[in-house]
C-alpha positions in Angstrom: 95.2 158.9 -61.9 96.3 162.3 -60.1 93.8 165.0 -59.7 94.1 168.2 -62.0 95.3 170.3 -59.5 97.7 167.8 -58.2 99.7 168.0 -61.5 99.3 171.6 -61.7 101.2 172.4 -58.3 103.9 169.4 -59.4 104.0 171.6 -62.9 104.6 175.0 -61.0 106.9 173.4 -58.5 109.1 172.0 -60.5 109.4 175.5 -62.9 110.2 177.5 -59.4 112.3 175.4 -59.4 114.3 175.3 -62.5 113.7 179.0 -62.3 115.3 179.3 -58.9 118.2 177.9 -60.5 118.5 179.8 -63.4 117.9 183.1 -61.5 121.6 181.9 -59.4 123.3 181.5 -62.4 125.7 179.4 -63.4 128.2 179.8 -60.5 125.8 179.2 -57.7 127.1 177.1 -55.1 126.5 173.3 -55.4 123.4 171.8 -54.1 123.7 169.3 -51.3 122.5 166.6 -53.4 124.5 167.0 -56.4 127.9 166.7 -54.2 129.5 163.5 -55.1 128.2 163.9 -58.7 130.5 162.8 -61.2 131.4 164.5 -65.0 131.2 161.5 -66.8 130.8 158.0 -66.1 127.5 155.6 -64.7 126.5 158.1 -62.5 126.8 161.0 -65.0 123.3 161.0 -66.4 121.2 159.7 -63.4 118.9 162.5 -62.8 116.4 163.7 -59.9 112.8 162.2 -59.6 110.1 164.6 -60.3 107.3 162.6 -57.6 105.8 165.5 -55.2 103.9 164.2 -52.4 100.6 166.1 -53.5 96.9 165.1 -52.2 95.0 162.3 -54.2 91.5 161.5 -54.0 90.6 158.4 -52.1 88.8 156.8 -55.3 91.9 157.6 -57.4 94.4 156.2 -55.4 96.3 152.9 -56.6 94.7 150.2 -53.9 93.4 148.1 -56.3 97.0 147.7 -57.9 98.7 146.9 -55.0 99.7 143.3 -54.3 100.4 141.1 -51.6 100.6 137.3 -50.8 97.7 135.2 -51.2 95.2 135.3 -48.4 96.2 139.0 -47.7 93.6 142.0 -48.5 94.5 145.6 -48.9 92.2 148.3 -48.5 92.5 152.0 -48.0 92.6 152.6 -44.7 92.9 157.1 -44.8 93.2 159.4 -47.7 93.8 163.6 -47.3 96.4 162.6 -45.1 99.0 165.0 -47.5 103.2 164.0 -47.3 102.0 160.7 -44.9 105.0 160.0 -43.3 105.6 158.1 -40.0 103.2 156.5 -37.5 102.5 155.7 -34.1 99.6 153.9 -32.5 98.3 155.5 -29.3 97.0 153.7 -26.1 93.3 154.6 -27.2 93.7 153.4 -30.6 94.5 156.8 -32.2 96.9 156.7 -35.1 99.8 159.5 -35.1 101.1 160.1 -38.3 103.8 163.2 -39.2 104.6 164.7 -42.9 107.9 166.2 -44.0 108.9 168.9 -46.6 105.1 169.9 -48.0 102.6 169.3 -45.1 104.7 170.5 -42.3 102.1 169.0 -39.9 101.2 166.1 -36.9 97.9 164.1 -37.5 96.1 161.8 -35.5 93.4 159.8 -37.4 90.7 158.0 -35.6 88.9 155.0 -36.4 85.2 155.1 -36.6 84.7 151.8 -38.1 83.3 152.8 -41.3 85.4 155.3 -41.7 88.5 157.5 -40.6 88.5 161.0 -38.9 92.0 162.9 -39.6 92.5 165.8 -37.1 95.3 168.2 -37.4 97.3 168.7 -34.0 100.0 170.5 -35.0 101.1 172.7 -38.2 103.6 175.0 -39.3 106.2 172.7 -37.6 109.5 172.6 -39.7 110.3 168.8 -41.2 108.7 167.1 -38.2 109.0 163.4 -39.9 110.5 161.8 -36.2 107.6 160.5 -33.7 107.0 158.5 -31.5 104.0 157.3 -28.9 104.8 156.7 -24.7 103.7 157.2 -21.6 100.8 158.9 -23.0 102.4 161.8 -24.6 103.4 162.5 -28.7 107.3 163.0 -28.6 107.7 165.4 -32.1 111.0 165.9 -33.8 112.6 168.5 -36.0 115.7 169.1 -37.7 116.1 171.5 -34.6 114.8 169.9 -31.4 112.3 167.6 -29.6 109.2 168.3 -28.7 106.5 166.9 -25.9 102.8 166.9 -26.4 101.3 165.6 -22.7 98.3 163.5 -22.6 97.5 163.9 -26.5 95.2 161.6 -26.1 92.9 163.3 -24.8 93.2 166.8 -25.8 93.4 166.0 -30.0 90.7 169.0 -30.4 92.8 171.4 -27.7 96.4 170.1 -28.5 98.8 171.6 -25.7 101.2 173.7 -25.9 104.2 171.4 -25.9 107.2 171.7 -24.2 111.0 171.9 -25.4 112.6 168.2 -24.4 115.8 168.7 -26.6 117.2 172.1 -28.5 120.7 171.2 -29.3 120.0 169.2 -32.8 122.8 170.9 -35.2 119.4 171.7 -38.0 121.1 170.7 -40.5 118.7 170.9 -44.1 120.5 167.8 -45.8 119.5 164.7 -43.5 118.1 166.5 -40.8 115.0 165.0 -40.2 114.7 162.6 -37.3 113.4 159.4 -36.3 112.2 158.2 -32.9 111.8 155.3 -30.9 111.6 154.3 -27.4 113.8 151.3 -26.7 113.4 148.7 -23.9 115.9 150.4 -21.7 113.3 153.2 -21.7 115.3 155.8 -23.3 114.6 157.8 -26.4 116.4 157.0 -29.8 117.4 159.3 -32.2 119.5 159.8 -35.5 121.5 162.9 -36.8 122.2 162.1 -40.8 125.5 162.7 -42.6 124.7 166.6 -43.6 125.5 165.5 -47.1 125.6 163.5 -49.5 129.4 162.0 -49.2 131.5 164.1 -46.5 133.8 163.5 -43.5 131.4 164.1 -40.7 131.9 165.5 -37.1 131.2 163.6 -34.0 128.0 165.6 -34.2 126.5 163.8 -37.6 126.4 160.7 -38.9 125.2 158.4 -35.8 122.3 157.1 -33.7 122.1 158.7 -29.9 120.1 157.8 -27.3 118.7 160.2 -24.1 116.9 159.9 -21.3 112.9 160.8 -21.7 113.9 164.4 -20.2 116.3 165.0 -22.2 119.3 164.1 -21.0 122.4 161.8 -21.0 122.7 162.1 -24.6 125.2 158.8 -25.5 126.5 157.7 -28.7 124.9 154.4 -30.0 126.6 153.6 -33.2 128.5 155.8 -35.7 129.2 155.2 -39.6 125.4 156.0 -40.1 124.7 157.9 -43.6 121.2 158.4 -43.1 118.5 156.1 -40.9 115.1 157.0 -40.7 113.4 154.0 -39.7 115.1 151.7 -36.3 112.8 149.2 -34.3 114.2 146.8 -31.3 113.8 143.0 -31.9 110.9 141.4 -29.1 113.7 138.6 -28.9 116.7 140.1 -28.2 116.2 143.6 -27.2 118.9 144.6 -30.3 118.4 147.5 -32.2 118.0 147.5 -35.9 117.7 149.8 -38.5 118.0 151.0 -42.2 120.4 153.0 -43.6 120.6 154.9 -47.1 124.3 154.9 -48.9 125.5 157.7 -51.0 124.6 158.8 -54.2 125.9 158.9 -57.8 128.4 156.4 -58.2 126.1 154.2 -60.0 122.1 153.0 -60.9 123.6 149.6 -59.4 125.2 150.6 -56.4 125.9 151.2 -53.5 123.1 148.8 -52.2 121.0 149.8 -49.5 121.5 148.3 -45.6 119.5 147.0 -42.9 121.6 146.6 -39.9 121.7 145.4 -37.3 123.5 147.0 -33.5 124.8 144.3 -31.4 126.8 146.3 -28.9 126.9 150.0 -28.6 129.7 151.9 -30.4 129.4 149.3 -33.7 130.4 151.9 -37.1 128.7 150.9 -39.8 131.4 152.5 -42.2 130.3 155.9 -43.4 131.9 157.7 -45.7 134.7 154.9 -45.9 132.7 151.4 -47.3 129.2 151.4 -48.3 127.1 148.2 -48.6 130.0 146.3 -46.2 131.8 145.7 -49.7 132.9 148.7 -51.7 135.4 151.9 -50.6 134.2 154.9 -51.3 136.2 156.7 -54.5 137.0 159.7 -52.6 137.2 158.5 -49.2 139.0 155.2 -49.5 141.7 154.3 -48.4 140.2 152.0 -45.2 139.4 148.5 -45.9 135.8 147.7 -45.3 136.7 144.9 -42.8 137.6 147.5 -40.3 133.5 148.1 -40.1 130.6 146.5 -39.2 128.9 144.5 -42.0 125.1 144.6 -42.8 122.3 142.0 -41.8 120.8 142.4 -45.4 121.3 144.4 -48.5 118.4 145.9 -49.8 119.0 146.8 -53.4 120.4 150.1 -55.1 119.2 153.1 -54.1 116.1 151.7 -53.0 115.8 154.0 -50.1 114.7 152.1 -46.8 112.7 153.9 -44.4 110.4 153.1 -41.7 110.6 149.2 -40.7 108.8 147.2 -37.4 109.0 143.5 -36.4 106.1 141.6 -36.7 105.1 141.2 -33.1 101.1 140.6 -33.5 99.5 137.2 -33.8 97.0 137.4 -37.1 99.7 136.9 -39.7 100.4 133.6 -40.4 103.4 131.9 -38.5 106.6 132.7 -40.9 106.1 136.5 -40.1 106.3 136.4 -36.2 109.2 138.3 -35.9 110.1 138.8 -39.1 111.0 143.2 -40.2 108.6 144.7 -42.8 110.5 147.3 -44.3 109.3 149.9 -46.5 111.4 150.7 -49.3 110.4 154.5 -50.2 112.2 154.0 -53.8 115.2 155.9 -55.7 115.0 159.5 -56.3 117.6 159.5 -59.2 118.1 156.1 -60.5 116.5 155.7 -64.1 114.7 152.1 -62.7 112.5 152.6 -59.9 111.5 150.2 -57.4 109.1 151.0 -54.2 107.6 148.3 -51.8 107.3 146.9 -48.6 109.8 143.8 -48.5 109.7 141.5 -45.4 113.3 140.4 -43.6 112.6 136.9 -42.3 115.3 136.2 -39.3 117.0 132.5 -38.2 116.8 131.7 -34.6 120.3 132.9 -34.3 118.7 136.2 -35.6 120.3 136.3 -38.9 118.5 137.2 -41.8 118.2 134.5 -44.0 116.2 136.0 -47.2 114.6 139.6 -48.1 111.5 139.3 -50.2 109.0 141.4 -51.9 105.3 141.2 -49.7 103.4 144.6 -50.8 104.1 145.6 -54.6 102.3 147.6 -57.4 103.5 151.2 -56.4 105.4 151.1 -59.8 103.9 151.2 -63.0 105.5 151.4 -66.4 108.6 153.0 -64.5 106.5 155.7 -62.7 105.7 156.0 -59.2 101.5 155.4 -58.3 102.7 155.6 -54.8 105.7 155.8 -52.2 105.6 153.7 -49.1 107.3 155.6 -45.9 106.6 153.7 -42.9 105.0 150.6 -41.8 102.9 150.1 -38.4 101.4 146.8 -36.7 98.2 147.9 -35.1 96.8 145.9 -31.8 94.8 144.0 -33.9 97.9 142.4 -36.4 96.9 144.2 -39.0 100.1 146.2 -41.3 99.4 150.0 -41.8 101.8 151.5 -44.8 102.0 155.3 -45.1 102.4 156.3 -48.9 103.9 160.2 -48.7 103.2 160.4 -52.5 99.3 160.4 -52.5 99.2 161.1 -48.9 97.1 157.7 -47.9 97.4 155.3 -45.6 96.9 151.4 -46.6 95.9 148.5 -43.8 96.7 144.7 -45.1 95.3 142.1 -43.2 94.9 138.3 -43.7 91.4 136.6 -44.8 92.8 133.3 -45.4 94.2 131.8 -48.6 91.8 129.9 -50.4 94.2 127.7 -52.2 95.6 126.4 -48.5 94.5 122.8 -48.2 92.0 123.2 -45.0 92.8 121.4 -41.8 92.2 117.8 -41.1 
């Protein structure tokens, strides 16, 4: 159960905001995420989420409800880590992880064994959800730009003043927040969301780039791309993947949710013409969904895929190697919610053959416990899951399942 003052700041946030509203009147503009919204119909009386990411105490949080296969354990791994968001491992062992809209702030989190240490490196940074871990320096992104922290490492008490690697982000407020990742080819990958719900984009939104670590030779990857915020590179192949959140309010049942999957650069994925690689969109049909790529896996309505990683370490048991843990953050308006970490297991051919629930619990009689952002393999192939709601971090690992038959 949430802590007194956690409701309390969900309870005034939400009148500001109801107040904000009223204080427009009537004919204020329409919000970003109401565009789309229909009069009447399915999608007529799906309404926003009220889950704040607000602080939760560490022996309040919902561990002991969450579930995963036999043999795995899940244990709170860092608590008072408010709007947890994405991670990154750094060559030390220290644990990057940024926040979003409430937090506003870079931690690293060290392990001590016993317990964990959360440092704040950086605060009063605007939306910085996109990081990423190389060469021994924090890459931090914005709606606005990229930023560099050198040798983080080893200046986590004295963080350095960073520098300015990229400036020329459009800042959009709808979809602006970034992910990063470095890909084999050694360059730095980066989304720019639709800045909307449903819109015609420029050649400016909607897409994945790629640039060189100092910022430049900034190249189209792929296009069609609503809204990513969570890409990895397969150990096999080198291919990129990624997840991708459709439009809102045309139904609780669809569109359905994509992971994808970037064979060659230039690939559109469909945006704003076919969602889910089988439906037009009502107002901008008019192109049949064949003339797009089609996804790798659909990953239910409105679920909201985030942050996903192959499995590349070695103490998970066999069917895993290689497989995508994804974390599916949940819906923010449909009137069923859903929120887990599913696992994508892929063919040799690299197809994905079946999507299926591995870390559940964060729902309970249709209410959120918890949120899951991101997921992160540490060195020693254990699963880290960021949980923005209660602003904790849980590690899975596997023990052993004591119903296996042992080995003869």
């Amino acid at each position: 159960m949430r802590s007194a003052a956690s409701l309390a700041w969900t309870i005034m946030t939400v009148a500001a905001l109801v107040g904000a509203d009223a204080a427009r009147g009537a004919d204020k503009p329409e919000e970003f995420w109401s565009v789309g919204k229909p009069k009447t119909g399915p999608g007529f009386s799906l309404a926003p989420v009220s889950a704040f990411p607000v602080p939760t105490a560490a022996d309040a949080l919902p561990t002991a409800k969450l579930r995963a296969p036999p043999g795995f354990k899940v244990e709170t791994w860092a608590s008072d880590v408010l709007d947890a968001r994405m991670m990154r491992e750094g060559d030390k062992g220290t644990v990057f992880v940024s926040s979003l809209f409430v937090a506003n702030k870079v931690y690293a989190i060290l392990d001590k064994g016993d317990r964990r240490e959360v440092k704040v490196i950086a605060s009063g940074l605007s939306q910085p959800n996109g990081i990423e871990f190389h060469g021994g320096a924090l890459y931090v992104a914005t709606p606005k730009q990229i930023l560099r922290y050198a040798d983080i490492e080893d200046h986590l008490d004295d963080p350095p003043k960073p520098t300015v690697l990229y400036d020329k982000f459009p800042g959009d407020g709808p979809h602006g927040w970034k992910f990063l990742k470095v890909g084999p080819d050694g360059k730095l990958y980066f989304p720019v969301g639709a800045p909307c719900n449903i819109c015609q984009p420029d050649a400016r939104h909607a897409r994945i780039f790629r640039m060189d670590l100092d910022g430049t030779n900034v190249e189209t990857v792929a296009t069609g791309v609503r809204n990513t915020v969570g890409f990895d590179f397969d150990p096999k192949t080198g291919d990129l993947w990624f997840t991708d959140n459709q439009r809102d309010w045309i139904s609780d049942d669809m569109p359905l949710d994509e992971l994808n999957h970037v064979a060659r650069r230039g690939q559109n994925f469909g945006f704003p013409y076919c969602h889910s690689g089988i439906m037009t969109d009502p107002e901008f049909g008019g192109r049949s969904c064949d003339e797009f790529e089609k996804p790798a896996a659909l990953l239910g309505a409105h679920a909201a895929p985030l942050g996903m990683r192959f499995y590349a370490g070695t103490m998970f048991p066999e069917r895993y190697r290689d497989a995508i843990f994804i974390a599916r953050h949940g819906p923010w308006n449909r009137q069923r919610k859903d929120a887990d970490v599913a696992v994508a297991f892929l063919n040799k051919r690299r197809e994905v053959v079946s999507v299926e629930p591995f870390l559940t619990g964060f729902v309970q009689d249709n209410d959120y416990l918890g949120r899951p952002v991101d997921v992160l393999v540490l060195k020693d192939g254990s699963l880290l899951v960021s949980d923005d709601h209660n602003g904790a971090i849980y590690r899975v690992s596997y023990v052993g399942d004591p119903s296996a038959p042992a080995d003869r």
